[in-house]
Structures are given as C-alpha cells and as structure tokens.
N, C-alpha and C positions, 0 to 999 in steps of 0.2 A: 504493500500500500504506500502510495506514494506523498512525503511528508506538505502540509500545506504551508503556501508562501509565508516567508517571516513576518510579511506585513498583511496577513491578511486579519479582519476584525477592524480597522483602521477606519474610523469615520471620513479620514481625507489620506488615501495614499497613492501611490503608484499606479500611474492609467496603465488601459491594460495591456498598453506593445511595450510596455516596458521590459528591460531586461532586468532581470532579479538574479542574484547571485545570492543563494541561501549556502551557508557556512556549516550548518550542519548537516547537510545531505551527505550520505554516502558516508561520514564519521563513523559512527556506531558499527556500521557493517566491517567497513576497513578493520577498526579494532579489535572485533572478534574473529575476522577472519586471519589476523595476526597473533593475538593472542591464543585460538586455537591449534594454528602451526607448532607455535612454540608449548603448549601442554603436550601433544602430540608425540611433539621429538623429547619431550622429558621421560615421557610414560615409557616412550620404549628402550629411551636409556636407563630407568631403572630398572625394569623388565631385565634389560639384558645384563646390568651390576650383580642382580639378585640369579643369574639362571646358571646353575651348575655347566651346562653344555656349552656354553657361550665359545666361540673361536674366536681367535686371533684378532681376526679383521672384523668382528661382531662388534670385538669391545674399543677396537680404536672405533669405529663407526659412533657407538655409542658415548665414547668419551668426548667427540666431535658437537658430536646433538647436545651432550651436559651441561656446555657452554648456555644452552639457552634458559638454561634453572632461573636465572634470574627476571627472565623476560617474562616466563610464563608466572612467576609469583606476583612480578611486580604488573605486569600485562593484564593479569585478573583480575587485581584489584581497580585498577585503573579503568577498566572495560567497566564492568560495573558501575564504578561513578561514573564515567561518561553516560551510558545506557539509561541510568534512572534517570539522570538530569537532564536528556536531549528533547523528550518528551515538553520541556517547561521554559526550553531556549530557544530564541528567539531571536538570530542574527543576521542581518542580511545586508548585501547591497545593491538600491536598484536605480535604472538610471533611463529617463524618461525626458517627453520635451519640454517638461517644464524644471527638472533638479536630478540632484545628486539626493539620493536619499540612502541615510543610516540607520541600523535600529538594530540596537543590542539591550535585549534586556536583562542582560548580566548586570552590565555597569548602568541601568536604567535609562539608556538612551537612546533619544530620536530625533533625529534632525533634520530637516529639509535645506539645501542648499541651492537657488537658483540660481540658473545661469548666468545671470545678470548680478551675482555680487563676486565671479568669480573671473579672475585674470586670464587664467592658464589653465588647463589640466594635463597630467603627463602621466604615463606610465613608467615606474623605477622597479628596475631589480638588482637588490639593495644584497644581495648573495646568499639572502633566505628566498622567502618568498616572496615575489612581484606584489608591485604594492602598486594602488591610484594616489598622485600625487594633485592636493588639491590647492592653487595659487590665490588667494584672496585679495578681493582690489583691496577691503579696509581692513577691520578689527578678524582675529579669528573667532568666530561664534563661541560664547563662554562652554557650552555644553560639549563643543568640538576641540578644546583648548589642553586636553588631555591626549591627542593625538596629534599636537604640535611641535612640530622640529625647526630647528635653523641651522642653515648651511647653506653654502654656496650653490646657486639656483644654477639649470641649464643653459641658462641665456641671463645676463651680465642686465637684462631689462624688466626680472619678473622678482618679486619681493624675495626675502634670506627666507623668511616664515613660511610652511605650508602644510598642510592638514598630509599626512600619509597614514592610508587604512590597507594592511596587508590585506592580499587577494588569498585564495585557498590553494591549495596544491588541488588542481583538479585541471584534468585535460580540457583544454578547449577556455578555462575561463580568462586566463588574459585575452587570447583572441575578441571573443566575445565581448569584453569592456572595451576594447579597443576599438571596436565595432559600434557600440551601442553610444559611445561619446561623439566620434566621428561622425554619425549619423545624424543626433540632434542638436551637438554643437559644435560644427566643421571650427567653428572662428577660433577657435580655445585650445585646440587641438597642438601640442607641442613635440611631441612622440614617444619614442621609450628612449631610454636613456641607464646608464648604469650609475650605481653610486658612485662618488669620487671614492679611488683608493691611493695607500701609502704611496710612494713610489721607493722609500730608502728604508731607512732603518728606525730614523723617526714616525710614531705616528701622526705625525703636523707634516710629513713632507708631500709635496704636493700642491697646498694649499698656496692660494695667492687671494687675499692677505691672508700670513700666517703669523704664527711667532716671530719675533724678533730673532734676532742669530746670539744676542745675549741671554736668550729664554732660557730658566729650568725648566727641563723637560722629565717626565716619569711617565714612563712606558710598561701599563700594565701589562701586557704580553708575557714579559721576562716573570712575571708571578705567577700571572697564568700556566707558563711552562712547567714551571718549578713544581706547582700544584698535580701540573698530571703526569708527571713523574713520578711522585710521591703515592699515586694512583696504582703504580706497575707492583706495588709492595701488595696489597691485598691481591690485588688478581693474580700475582704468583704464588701467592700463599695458597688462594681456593682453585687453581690448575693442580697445585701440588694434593691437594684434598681429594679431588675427582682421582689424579693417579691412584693415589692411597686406594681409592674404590674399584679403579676397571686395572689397576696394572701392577696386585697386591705385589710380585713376585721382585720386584724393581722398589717399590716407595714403603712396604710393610716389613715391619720386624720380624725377620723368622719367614719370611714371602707368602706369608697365609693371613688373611683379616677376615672373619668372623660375620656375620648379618647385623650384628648388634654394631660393632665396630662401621663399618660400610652405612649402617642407617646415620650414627654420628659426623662421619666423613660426608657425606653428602648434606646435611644440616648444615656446617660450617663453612663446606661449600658455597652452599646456596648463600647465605649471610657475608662471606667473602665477597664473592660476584658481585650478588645486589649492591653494596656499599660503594664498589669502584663502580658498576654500571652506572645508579645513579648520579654519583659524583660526575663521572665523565658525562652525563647528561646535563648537567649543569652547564660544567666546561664548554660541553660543546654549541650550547644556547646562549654561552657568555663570545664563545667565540673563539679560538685561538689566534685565529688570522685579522680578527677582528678592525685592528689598528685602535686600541682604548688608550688614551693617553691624556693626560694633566699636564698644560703646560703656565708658568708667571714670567710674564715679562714687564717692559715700560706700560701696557697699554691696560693691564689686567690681569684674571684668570682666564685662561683656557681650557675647553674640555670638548674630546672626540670621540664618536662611536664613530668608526669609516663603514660598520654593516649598518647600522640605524642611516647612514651618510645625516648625523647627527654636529653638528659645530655650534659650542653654546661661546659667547666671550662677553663677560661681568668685569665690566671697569671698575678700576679704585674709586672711581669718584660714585660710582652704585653701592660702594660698600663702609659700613662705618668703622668695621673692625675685622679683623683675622687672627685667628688664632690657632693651635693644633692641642687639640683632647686625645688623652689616652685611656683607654679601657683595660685594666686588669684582667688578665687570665689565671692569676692567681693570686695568692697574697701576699706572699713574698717576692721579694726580686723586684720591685718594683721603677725602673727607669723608664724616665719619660725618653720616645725614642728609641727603646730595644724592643722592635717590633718580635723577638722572640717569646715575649712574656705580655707584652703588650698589644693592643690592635688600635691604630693609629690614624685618628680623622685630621682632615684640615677643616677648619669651621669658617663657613663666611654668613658675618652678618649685616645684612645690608641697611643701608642710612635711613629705610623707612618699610614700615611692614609690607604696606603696596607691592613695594621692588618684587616680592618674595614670587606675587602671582603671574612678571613680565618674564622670569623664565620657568617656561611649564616644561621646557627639560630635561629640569632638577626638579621638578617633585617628590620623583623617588626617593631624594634625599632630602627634603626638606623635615623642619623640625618643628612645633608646634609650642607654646608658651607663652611668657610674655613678651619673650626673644626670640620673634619667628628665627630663624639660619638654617643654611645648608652646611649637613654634615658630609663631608665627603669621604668615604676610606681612601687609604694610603695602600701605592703595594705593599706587600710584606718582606721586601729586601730591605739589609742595612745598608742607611742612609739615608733613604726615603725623608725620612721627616726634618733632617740635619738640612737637605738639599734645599727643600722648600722653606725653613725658620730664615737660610741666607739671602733666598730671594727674595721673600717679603719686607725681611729688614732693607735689601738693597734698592727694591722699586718701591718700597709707600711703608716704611718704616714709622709714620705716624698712625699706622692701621695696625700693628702687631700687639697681640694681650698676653702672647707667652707661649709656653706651656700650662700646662694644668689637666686635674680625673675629673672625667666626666660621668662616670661609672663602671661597673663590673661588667664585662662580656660574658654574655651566655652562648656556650659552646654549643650549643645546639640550634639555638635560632638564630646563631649571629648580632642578637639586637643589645644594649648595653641597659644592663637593668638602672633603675635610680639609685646616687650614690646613698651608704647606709650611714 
C-alpha cells in the first residue's frame, strides 16, 4: 500500500502537478530489507560456530558473515524505531508554480516559499547527499533559519546565506527536482554545482577571502584520524573473539573451546564490533575528508565544514569576550590545556544577545543563560588551546577572560555537567 503524500490533510498545499519528494518512502522497507541480510548471515554463522561437522571453508565462510553481528543487533533495533515512527512522519518536499514547499513534522515545520522572494535556486552535492540550495532576495524565513549556511555562493552575484534541504538517496530524485524547478521557475535556475573543497592541507585552503597567512589554524581532521585509529583496538580485539569461536585450534588454549566458552566469545564479540561500528558511524557522518577546521586571525573567528560547504566568520567587533573553558574528566590532574585529562572549548561571547540568532550555524553550539555564547570544542591534540590563548591575545587581546572550569564532562554524553 502505497504511503500518502506528506502534505496531504493540508487546508492550503501543493497543486496537484506538483512534484512531491516524500523522504520517507521506501525507508522502512530498505531497512528491513538490510537488517534482515545481516540476521541472516548471523544465524548461519552461528549455526555453523555451534555445528560439530562444520569444514574448513564453512567456518572461514562463517567467520566472514560474523562480521555482521553488529549490524544485525544494532540494524534491529534501529529498524524498529524507524518502523513505528514512519507511520506518524511527515516529511517532504514539493515544488509547484507557485513555491518551494517544506514540511517536517519532526522538527514541526512548514513553510511555503514563493518564487518571488527567492534569488537563485541550485542544486549542490555537498559529498553526502545532493541537497536544493535555496538563495533569498531578503531575511531567511525564521522557521527556515535552522537550515541556514554561509559560504561562498556559485556566482560572486547571489547572497553568502542560503537555505540547503538534503534530497534522499533515491534514484531519479535529483533529476526530478531539477526538472520540477526548471519547469516553473526557468529564471532562478543556476545549476548543480559541487561544494567548494580543501585544495592543500589547510582546511581554509581554497577559499578567496580566507584566513589571513598570519591565521591560527586547527585542523580537526588530525583528531578525527587519531580517533579512528584508536577504533582498530576494539575491532581487533572482537576479530580476535570471532577466531576464538570459528578457528579454536589457532586462538584457544589447549585448540578446543567448549559451547559455553564460544557463547561468551561471540557476546564480547558482538559488544566489541558494535562499539567500533558505531563509533566509526559517527566518524564517518563527522567526516574524515570533511575539511573541519577553526581558524583566528586580524578579521575574527573562523569556522569550516567543506561537506556542509558551510563558512561561518564572527568579527571581534561581534564579540564582547573570548575565553577557553575546561571540563574535567577527572578529579585529579587537573591542567587547564592538557587536553589529556581535560576536554577543551573556546567560548565566544558576543557584544549583544541578538548577535547569538545572526549565526544559525553555530546553534549547535550555542549556550543558553544569562550569557547567551558559543561553546566550541577544541581538537584533542596538544597544543590546541596554547595555539588559540596566542592568537586571541595577538589579534583582540582586549576580548580575552583566560582560562577557567566550566564543569565536569560526562563521558558518555559528551555534555559538561554544572560545576558542583
């Protein structure tokens, strides 16, 4: 049975040649039909862990398939919350002769966007997935302003600011948006286009205007890497757990392991895997090729995502103070700047609360109080914070409040509890 339009129920929406691009179609199915791949190839790797007759080539077959333990644990779970929740989501986007229209009722939004408030439209593929880029002659719509970026525009004549709504991975739908805008508003039409990338080893290289050539620069990448290296420690621990299972004669004491023993080796397995799968899912939605980088020079702060094709820049004269907080990971040991023991933001606070809502993106890191700021983490190499304390002293050393704890880090959520 075939899901009905995202907007339908809608007292004023979408005529009816409009094109609709529903976000949930086809979700649910894809996911089960992945996550029952991956139970599949479990069941019969343990089948064949647990079957006296098993040959040679059965159990590397099956040590191969083991790999997917974690997909079909964590694919499960995940399947299922998708599934109950698809029923009661409501996402789409459709594009008609009179607007641009959004509607997520996740984030409980619906927007209309006529043609006539709107510059440019373009297609970008930003090295995830293709996204419509939306150019505004004025303000961006407050309810749209949570999917606004700034960055260097395709053409040198169309605003820095512009609404981008990732398309779905589904065949046929860039075509089809490319089609459905070109058709009701030839004038606006500016093409596809790629995000700008790196070119060097800086993440700012490329950019014209960029950083100054005096700028500190911090290039999360280099954390990035470091982090999924530290990832190869559990995934070779839970490979070595799977041997222990399909290849006792090689990884078992004495070359014999027991049903009891094999049920616990594949438990710890599984918990191995999932831990680096996950993480590397992170990783990989963080980006490794990304180009994430912090730069301060004469003009301000800097900040790049080159996959969002994301470029934020907060002049000193937007900001009333700077400072760099540290969160405790422990109790003792405590140096401000040994990102070993500590997790290290730079804080900017800006000269008036307003400022806080002109870049929406840093919301993610904004902070709530009587002192709105953006808290930014720091990579976690040494130095980090020494680099940045020099350049703030050197470009707006009347903006600097130190060091100082901000609270405790919770190893688990990342987030810094309030100090006790």
């Amino acid at each position: 049975m075939a899901r009905p339009s995202p907007f339908k129920g809608l007292k004023h929406g979408p005529t009816a040649d409009a094109l609709v691009v529903d976000y949930e179609r086809g979700r649910t199915t894809k996911a089960w039909l992945l996550t029952s791949i991956a139970v599949a190839c479990t069941v019969f790797a343990v089948l064949t862990a647990f079957s006296p007759h098993a040959s040679a080539t059965q159990n590397l077959v099956a040590f191969a398939l083991a790999l997917t333990l974690p997909m079909a644990t964590v694919g499960l779970l995940a399947t299922l919350v998708i599934a109950m929740g698809a029923p009661q989501r409501q996402i789409g986007l459709a594009v008609d002769g009179e607007a641009v229209w959004w509607r997520n009722t996740h984030d409980h939004v619906l927007v209309t966007v006529p043609w006539g408030d709107l510059a440019a439209v373009g297609l970008c593929a930003a090295g995830g997935p293709s996204a419509i880029d939306l150019f505004f002659l004025g303000e961006v719509p407050e309810r749209l302003r949570y999917k606004a970026i700034e960055s260097t525009p395709a053409s040198p004549t169309l605003p820095t600011r512009r609404v981008r709504i990732s398309l779905p991975k589904r065949p046929g739908a860039v075509d089809a948006v490319q089609t459905a805008v070109q058709r009701h508003a030839p004038q606006l039409w500016i093409g596809r286009y790629d995000a700008d990338r790196p070119t060097g080893d800086s993440p700012f290289s490329g950019l014209l205007p960029g950083p100054g050539a005096d700028a500190a620069i911090l290039d999360f990448r280099a954390s990035a890497m470091g982090a999924a290296l530290r990832l190869l420690i559990p995934l070779a621990l839970g490979v070595c757990a799977l041997g222990y299972v399909f290849f006792p004669a090689s990884f078992a004491h004495g070359g014999h392991a027991d049903t009891v023993e094999k049920i616990i080796a594949l438990v710890i397995a599984d918990l191995l895997l999932s831990v680096s799968g996950l993480a590397g899912m992170v990783l990989g939605s963080g980006g490794l090729r990304r180009g994430n980088g912090i730069a301060l020079d004469a003009t301000g702060f800097w900040r790049r995502d080159a996959r969002g094709d994301q470029l934020v820049v907060v002049p000193w004269s937007d900001l009333a103070a700077v400072g760099l907080a540290g969160a405790r990971t422990q109790e003792r040991s405590y140096r401000p700047g040994d990102n070993r023991v500590v997790a290290t933001y730079l804080e900017l606070y800006p000269a008036n609360k307003k400022l806080v809502q002109q870049y929406p993106a840093l919301s993610s890191y904004a902070q709530k109080g009587p002192s709105p700021h953006f808290r930014i983490p720091l990579p976690a190499y040494q130095g980090a914070s020494d680099k940045v304390e020099d350049a703030v002293r050197r470009f707006a050393p009347r903006l600097w409040l130190g060091e100082y704890e901000t609270g405790r880090l919770n190893p688990l959520t990342g987030r810094t509890d309030p100090p006790r």
